[in-house]
N, C-alpha and C positions, 0 to 999 in steps of 0.2 A: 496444577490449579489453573482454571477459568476465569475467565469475565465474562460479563454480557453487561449490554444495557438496553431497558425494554420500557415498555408500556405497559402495568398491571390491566386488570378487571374494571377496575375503574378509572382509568385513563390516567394514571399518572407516572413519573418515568420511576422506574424500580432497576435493581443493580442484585446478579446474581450471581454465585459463583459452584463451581463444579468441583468438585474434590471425589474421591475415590468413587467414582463413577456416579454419584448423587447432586443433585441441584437445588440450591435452596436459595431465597431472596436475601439479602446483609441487610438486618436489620438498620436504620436511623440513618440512612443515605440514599441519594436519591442519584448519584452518580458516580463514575468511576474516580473522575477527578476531583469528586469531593473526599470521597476516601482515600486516593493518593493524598488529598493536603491534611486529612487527618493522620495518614501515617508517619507523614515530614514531619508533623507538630507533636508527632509520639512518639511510638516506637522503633519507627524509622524502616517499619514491616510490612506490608501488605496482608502479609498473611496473620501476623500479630493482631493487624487493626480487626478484620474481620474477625477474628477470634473473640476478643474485646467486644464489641458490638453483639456479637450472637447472629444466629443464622434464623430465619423467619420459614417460611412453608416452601415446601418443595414444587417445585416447577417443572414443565414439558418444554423443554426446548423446542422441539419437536412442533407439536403444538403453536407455539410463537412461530415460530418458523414462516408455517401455512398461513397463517394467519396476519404475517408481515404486520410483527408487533415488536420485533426485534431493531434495536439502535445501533449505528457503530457503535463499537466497544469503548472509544470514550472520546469526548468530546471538549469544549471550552466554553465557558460561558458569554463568553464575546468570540464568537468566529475567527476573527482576527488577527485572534494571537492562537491562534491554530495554524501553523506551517506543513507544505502535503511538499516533500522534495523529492531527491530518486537519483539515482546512480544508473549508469547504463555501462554496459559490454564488459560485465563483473564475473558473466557464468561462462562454462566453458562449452564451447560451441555457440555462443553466443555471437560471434564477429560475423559467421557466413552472410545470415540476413542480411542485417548492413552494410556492409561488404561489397553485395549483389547491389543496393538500394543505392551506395553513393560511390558505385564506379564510374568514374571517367573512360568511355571508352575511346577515347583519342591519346591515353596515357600507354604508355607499351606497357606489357603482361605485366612482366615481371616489376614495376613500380607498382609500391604498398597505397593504398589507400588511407587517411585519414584514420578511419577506423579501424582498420586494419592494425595498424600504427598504437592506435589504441589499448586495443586489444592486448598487444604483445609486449607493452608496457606492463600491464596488469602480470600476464603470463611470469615477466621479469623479475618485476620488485612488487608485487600486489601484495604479497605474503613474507612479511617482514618476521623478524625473528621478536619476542618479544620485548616491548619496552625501544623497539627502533622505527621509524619511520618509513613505508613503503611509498610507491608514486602514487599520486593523486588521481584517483576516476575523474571519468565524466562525468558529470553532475549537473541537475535541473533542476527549476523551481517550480513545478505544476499550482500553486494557488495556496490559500489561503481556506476556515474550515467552511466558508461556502461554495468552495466545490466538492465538501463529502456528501456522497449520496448515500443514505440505509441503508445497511443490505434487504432486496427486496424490493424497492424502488426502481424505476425505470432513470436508467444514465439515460441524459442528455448531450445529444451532439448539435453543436452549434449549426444553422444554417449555412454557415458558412464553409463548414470543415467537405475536405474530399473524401473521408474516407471514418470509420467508428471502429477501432479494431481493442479487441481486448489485450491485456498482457498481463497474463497470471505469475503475481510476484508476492513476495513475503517482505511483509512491511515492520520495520523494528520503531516501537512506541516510546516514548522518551515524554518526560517533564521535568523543565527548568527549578529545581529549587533555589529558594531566598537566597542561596550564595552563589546564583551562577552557576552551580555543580549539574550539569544533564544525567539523569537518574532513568535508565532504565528500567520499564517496566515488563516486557517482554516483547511479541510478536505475533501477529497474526498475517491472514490469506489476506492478499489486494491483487484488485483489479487495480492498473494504471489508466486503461484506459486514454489511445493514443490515436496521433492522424497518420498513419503509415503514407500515405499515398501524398503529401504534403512536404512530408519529411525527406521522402524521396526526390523529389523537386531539387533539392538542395540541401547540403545537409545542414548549413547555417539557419536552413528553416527548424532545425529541430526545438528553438527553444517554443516557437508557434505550434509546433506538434503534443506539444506535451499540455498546453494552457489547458485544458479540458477538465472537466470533472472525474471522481473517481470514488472508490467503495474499497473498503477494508472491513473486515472479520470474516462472519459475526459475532467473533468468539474474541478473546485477548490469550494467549499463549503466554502465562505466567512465567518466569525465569529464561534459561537461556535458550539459544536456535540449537535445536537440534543437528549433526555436522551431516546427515541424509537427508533429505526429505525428497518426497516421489510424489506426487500428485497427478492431475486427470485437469486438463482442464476442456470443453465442449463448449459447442455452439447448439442450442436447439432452437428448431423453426419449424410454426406448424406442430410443436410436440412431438417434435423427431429427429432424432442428433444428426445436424449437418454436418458438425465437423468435431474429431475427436480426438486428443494426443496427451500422451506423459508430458509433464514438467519440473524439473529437478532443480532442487536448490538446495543450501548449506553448504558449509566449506567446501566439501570432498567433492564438488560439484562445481567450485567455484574459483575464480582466480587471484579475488582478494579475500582476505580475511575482512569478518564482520568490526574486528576493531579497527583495523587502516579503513575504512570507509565509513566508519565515524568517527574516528579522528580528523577525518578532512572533512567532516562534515562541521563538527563543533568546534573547529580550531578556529572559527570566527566567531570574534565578541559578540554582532549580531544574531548569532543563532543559541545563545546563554544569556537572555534575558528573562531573568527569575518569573518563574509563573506561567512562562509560555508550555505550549505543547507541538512535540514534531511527530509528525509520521512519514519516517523516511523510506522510501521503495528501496528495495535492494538488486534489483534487476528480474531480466528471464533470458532465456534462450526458445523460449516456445512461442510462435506466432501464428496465427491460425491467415494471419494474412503473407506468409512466407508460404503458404500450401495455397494461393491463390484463391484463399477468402474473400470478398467483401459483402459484409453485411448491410442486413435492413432493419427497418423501424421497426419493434417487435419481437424482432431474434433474441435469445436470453444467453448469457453469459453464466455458468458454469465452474465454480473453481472449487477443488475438492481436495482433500490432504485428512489422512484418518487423524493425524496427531495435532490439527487444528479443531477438531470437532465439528460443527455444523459447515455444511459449504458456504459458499457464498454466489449468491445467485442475482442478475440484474436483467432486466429486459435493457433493449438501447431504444430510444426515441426520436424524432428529429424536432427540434426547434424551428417555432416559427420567423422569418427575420422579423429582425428590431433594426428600426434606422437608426443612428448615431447620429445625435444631435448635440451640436459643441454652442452651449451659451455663456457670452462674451458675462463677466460681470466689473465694470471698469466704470 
């Protein structure tokens, strides 16, 4: 089962869902996270709830698509308490990039790098037996739900940033219910959307690499992550793929397991605040800025997986600067 969240005919937000290859709009909901809080307050189902509700006329994905009428798949009524976090050096072959990006080369060969270091943590103990505790990922805060961009909308790169690079990852969607309990709702495609060329600078810059906006779906990937997944992710400029590669995710891909990297994600009271919503990245090992990319204003991002359904597509844009003006109020 599916999610969307969209725009009908007459401009208002509408909430769909995909089941046996057919799409139809959820009757008497205008969101997804309206109907996650009508499932908490019932049947404690997603798929009960929409059952209950009834299903309304059928839809063109498709369609919405082109016509960038399509929502992230779900969102918050106050931005706010919408949380966008992320894991890094999770998949396997993941470390080389970084690796390259934050070697000291005044350090002899054979001393590990930071990352490196990291890395082989994960390799170690990322994949705990179950009901035990493995080592703790890297972990990031990218923002809050004003930096999610539609799929379909053009991301924004700060004036200030060196560098716009995509990083095609699989995002696991989460809402805090009334007891603190983080409820799983499943998973979709994400762009992270990073400053590679920043980040390399040093690699303490990385929590400044990551601040950026970002895009997830356009779909919600109901129940669990699949333990494969193979996706495509591209750059096209001018309507012509500049740049083109596989990107692998799911366990059998990966060096932590999806529960030890939400376990450390939720094992803080701060991130179990009844009501909130998270979307947390799960990494990649695919860079199109590791094949000596760097993009321009315009270039479209690309991220595809058949068992996500719709891709997820953004142009990058650059921002104008803004001055930073600090008024005293004393």
């Amino acid at each position: 089962m599916h999610l969307i969240q969209f725009i009908d005919d007459k401009g208002h937000r509408a909430v769909g869902v995909t089941q046996n290859g057919q799409t139809h709009t959820v009757n008497a909901v205008t969101s997804v996270y309206e109907l996650v809080q009508a499932s908490l307050a019932g049947s404690g189902s997603l798929a009960a709830t929409i059952a209950d509700k009834g299903l309304g006329a059928a839809i063109d994905k498709q369609a919405l698509l082109t016509e960038n009428r399509l929502l992230a798949p779900i969102d918050h009524p106050d931005p706010a308490h919408l949380h966008v976090t992320g894991t890094g050096l999770t998949h396997l072959g993941s470390a080389a990039t970084r690796d390259a990006m934050h070697k000291n080369t005044d350090k002899p060969a054979n001393e590990l790098t930071d990352s490196m270091k990291m890395f082989r943590m994960g390799l170690e103990n990322g994949k705990p037996a179950a009901g035990q505790k493995g080592v703790q990922p890297e972990w990031f805060y990218k923002g809050n739900g004003h930096v999610v961009i539609n799929p379909g909308a053009a991301i924004p790169s700060p004036s200030f940033a060196l560098d716009a690079g995509e990083e095609p990852e699989i995002a696991g969607i989460y809402v805090i219910d009334a007891k603190g309990q983080p409820r799983r709702l499943g998973f979709a495609l994400g762009n992270e959307f990073s400053d590679h060329v920043t980040e390399r600078i040093n690699y303490l810059y990385l929590a400044h690499s990551k601040l950026r906006a970002c895009s997830f779906g356009p779909e919600l990937r109901v129940g669990d992550l699949p333990r494969h997944i193979e996706g495509t992710s591209k750059i096209r400029r001018d309507g012509d793929v500049l740049w083109q590669k596989p990107f692998l995710s799911g366990e059998d891909n990966m060096s932590h397991t999806i529960a030890n990297l939400e376990y450390h994600h939720f094992k803080y009271d701060l991130f179990c605040q009844p009501g909130d919503v998270h979307v947390h990245m799960f990494g990649t090992a695919t860079l199109s800025f590791a094949d000596g990319i760097s993009t321009r204003p315009d270039d479209v991002f690309e991220i595809e997986e058949a068992q996500f359904g719709l891709p997820l597509r953004n142009p990058v844009r650059v921002e104008q600067e803004k001055p930073v003006v600090i008024a005293g109020l004393y």
